[in-house]
N, C-alpha and C positions, 0 to 999 in steps of 0.2 A: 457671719454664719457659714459652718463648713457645707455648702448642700452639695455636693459628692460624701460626704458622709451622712449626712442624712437620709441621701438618695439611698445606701446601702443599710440602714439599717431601717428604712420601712419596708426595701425588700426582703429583710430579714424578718422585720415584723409580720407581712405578708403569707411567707411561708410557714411562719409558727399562728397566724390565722387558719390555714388552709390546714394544718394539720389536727387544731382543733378541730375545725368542724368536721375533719374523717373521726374523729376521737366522739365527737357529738354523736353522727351518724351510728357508728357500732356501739354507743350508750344508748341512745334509740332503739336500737333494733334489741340490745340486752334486756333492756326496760319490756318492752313489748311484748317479748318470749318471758319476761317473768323469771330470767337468770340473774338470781340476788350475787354469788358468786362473782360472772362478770362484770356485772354490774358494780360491784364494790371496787373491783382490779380497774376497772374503765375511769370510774370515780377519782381513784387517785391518780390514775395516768392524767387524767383532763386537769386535776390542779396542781398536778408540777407543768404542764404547758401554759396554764394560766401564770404561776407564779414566772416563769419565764419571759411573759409576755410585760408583768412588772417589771420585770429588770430592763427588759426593751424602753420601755415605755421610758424608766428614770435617762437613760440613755439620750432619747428623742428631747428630751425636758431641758438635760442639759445643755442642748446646740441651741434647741431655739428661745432659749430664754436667757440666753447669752446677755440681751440688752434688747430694749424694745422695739428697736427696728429690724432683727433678727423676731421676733413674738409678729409683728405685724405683717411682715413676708410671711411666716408660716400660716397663719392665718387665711392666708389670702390662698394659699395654693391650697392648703385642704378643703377652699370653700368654691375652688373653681370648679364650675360647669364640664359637666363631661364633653359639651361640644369644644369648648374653648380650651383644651387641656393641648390639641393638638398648635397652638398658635405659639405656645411656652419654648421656651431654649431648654434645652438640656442641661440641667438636669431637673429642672424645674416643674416641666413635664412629667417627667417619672416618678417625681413625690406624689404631684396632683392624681399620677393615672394611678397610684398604687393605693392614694387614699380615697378613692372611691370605690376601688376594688376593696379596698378593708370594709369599709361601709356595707358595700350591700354581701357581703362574706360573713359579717357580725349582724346584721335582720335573718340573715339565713339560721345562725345560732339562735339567735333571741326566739327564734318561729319553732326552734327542735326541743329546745328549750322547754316554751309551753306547752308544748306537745307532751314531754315527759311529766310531765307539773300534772297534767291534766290527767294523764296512765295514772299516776300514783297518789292522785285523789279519789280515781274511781275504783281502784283497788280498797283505799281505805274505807270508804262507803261501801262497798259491796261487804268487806270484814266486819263493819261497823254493824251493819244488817243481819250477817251471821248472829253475830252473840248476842245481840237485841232480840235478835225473835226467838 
């Protein structure tokens, strides 16, 4: 397994994490102020970074699934403890610090997430109400 190539493409994964959630945040706040408009433009902007994120991913799929003891080392470093991430060689290290950072980067989406879920159920109830009474 190449992990200096891996090592750069979960910091690439990283940065197209972090740009979604700025991509989340300003659909949140569209969502909020109730701008269907940007809201729409935000929409697709967030799923060509997602679809980007697929192609990351096939990328990642292919090193570590090389053979099973490439899949068992990867394993192991995405599941390592963030006190123990400091104990790793380089570049080993940098996968495990990046994949915990994807982690709690992706609860912070999943959290913005429902947040918008929840806006435009209470929108639709509130509409729902209109034409019912």
């Amino acid at each position: 397994m190449d992990r200096e190539r891996l090592a750069s493409l979960y910091q690439r994964r990283y940065n197209m994490i972090r740009t979604l959630n700025e991509e989340t945040d300003e659909l949140l706040m569209a969502v909020e102020r109730q701008d269907n408009l940007s809201t729409g433009l935000l929409l697709d902007l967030r799923e060509e970074s997602v679809q980007n994120l697929e192609k990351n991913d096939m990328e990642i799929r292919l090193i570590v699934e090389e053979n099973q003891e490439s899949a068992a080392i990867f394993r192991k470093l995405i599941e390592t403890e963030e006190k123990d991430i400091a104990s790793l060689p380089f570049p080993e290290n940098k996968i495990a610090d990046l994949a915990m950072k994807i982690r709690k980067a992706l609860e912070e989406i999943r959290k913005k997430n429902e947040r918008m879920a929840l806006q435009a159920k209470r929108r639709k109830d509130y509409y729902e109400e209109k034409i019912l009474a």
